[in-house]
N, C-alpha and C positions, 0 to 999 in steps of 0.2 A: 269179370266180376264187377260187381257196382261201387261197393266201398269196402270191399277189404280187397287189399293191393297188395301182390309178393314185391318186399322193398326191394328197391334199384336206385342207388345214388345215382343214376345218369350212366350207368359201366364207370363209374370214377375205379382208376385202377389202386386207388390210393386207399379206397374201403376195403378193411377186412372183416365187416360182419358178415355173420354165420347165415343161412338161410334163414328167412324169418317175414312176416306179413306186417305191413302196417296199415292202423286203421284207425282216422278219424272222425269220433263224433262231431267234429266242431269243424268249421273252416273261418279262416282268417283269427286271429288272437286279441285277445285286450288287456293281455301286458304289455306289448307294444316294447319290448326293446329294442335300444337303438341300434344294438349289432345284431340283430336279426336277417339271416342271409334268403327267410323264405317270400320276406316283403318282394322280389325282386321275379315272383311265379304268382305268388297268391294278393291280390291284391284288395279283398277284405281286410277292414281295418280292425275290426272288431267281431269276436265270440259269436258265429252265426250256426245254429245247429244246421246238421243238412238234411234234408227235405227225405221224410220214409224211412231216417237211417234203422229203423230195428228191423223193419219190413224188408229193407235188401240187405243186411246182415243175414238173417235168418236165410236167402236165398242162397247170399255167397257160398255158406258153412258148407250146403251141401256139395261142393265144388273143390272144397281147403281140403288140404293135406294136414290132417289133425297133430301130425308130429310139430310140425312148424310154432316157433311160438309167436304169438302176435303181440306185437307193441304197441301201448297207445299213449301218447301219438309221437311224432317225429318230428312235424312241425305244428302242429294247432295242439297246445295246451290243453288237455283233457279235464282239466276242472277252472275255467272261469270263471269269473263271479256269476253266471247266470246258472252254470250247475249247484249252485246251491239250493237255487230253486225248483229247475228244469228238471235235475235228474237224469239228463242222458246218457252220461257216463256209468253212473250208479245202475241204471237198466241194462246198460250193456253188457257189465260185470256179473250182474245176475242171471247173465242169457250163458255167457262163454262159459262161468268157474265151477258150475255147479255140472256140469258136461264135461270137464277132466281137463279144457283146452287149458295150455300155457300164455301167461299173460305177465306182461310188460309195463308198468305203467312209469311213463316219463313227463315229469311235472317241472313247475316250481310252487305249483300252487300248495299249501295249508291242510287244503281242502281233501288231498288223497287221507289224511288220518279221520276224515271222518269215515270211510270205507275199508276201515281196520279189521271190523267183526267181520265181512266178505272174506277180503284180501286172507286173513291169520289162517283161513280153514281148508284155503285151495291152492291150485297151483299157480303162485303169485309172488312176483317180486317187483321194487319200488327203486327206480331211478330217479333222484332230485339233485336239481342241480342247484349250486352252491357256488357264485363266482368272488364271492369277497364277505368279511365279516362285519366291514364295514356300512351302516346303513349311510350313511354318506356318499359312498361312492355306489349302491345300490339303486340308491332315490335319482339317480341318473342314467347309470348303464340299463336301468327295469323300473322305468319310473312307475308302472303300473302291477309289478307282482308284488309281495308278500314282502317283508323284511328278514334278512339274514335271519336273524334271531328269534324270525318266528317260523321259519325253516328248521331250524333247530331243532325247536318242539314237535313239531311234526314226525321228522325224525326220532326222536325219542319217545312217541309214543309207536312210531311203526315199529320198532326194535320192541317195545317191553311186549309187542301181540308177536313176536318172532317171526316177524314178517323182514325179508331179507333185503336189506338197502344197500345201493351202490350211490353213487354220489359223482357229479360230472362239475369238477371245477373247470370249467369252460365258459366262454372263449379267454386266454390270458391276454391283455391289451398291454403292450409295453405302454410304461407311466403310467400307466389306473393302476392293476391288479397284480401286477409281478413284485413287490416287494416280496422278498424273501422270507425276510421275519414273518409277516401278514401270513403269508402262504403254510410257512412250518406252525403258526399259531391254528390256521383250519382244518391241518389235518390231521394237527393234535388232538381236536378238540373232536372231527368226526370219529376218529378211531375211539377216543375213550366212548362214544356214543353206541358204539358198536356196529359201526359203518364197514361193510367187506372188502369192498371195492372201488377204485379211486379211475374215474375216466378224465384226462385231462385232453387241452387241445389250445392251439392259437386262436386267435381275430383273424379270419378269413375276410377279407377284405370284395364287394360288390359295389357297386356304383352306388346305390343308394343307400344303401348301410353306410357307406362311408360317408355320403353328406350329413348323415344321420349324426355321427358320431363326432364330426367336424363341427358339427354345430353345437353339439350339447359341451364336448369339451376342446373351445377353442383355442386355448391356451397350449394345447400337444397339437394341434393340425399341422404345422408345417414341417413337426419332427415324424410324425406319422408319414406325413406324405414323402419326405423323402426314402423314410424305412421299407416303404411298401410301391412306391409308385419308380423311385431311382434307383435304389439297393435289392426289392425283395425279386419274386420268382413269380409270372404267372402259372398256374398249373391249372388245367380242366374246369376253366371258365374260374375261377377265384387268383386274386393276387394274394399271394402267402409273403410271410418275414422273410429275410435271407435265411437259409436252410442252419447257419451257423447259431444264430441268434435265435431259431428256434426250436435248434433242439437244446441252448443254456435253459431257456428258461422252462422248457417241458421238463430238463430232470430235475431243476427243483424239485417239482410235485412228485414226479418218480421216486426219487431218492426219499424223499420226505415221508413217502407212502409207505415203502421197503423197511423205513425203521419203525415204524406200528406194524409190523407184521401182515397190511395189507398188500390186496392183487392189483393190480393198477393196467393200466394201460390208455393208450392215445388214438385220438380219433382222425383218420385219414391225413397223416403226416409224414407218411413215411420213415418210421424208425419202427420195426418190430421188434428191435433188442431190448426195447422200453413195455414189451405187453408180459407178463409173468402170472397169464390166466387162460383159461379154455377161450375164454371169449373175449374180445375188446368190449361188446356192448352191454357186460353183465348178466346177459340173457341165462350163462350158465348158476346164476344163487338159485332162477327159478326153481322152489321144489316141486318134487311130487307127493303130494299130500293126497289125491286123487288119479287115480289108474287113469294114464290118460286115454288109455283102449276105448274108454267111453266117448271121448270127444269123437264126433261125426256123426253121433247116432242120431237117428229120423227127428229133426224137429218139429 
């Protein structure tokens, strides 16, 4: 198929998402975060739509297993700032929802609440990730998405259209984002929002991610580099924390989740005692508002 793709982390044995397709309007991103593990495959710096993407969607369709739910995206941002204009995300969603398919959308951007009226009527659920409340330490780790707090709002108008949100505090970077307080304060604050599900995960560490992150916060490089380059574990092309240190700080979020009555679970880390949901990647909020017997039918 051209661009819709049955995802495959690489066979990492460490993923335990469900079957499921993913599909990019966009190649390369222009929020440009600095622990961004896809800089190191995709090497567009910036928001580039790809060339016919509705013309070979429409081809793919006829090819997908309509059960399957497709996520958009995985790694290229489905609303940059040029979809505001461009519209190809928004086309896209009017081709799959209205045809029953299950649909995925994983952001940081704002911008998915403008596609509330779509999303609220079909089979659609909203993954935003949320790594800190702070805009200070945002304006660094994502110098180019959206601010905490205007994530927020987003959120809270996805929730009042009953549109079904998970939420991915990832990646936790020891000395940025793991204060504890910080952490019990955002998933106090998603829950009261009406947030279902809590995906947590470490800083996977990549060659240039990490120069990335050495630079922007050099004041932690040498304690990083010992954490990850002396102490931690490589696993399936990433260097990870020592196994100790990160599952302390993944049940923070766990345990935090557990007492707002959220499902939570962690992205390729290796603890399943930590997943308390059908699905680690929230694919399971997707509802069916729309029989999905329809999706497949002759476009």
């Amino acid at each position: 198929m051209y661009v819709l793709r049955e995802f495959d982390p690489w066979k990492n044995p460490l993923c335990t998402c469900p079957p499921k397709y993913s599909l990019h309007p966009y190649t390369g991103c222009s929020f440009k975060c600095i622990y961004c593990y896809t800089t190191s495959y995709i090497k567009a710096s910036q928001s580039t739509p790809k060339r016919n993407f509705i013309n070979r969607l429409i081809r793919d369709l006829r090819k997908a297993n309509p059960q399957y739910p497709i996520t958009i995206s995985n790694s290229s941002d489905p609303y940059p700032p040029i979809e505001l204009t461009l519209k190809l995300t928004r086309r896209t969603l009017e081709l799959l929802l209205p045809r029953g398919y299950k649909v995925q959308i994983i952001t940081k951007s704002i911008l998915v609440a403008r596609d509330a009226d779509i999303l609220s009527k079909n089979n659609a659920a909203v993954s935003l990730t949320i790594t800190t409340l702070k805009d200070s330490i945002a304006k660094i780790i994502e110098p180019y998405a959206p601010l905490p707090r205007l994530r927020l709002r987003a959120i809270e108008k996805l929730v009042k259209n009953k549109i079904p949100v998970a939420v991915r505090v990832d990646p936790l970077i020891p000395y940025v984002n793991d204060d504890p307080y910080d952490i019990s304060k955002l998933i106090k604050f998603l829950a009261n929002l009406g947030v279902q599900h809590i995906i947590t995960s470490t800083y996977k560490v990549k060659p240039d991610n990490f120069k990335r992150v050495c630079s922007a916060l050099p004041n932690i490089r040498d304690k990083l580099r010992e954490l990850y380059y002396m102490c931690g574990e490589y696993k399936h092309g990433y260097r990870y924390l020592p196994k100790k240190l990160r599952r302390e700080l993944l049940k923070i979020v766990i345990d935090e989740a557990k007492i707002y009555g959220l499902t939570c679970s962690t992205c390729r880390e290796g603890f399943p005692e930590f997943q308390n949901a059908p699905t680690c990647d929230g694919t399971h909020l997707i509802p069916e508002r729309i029989n999905t017997s329809l999706a497949g039918v002759t476009l």
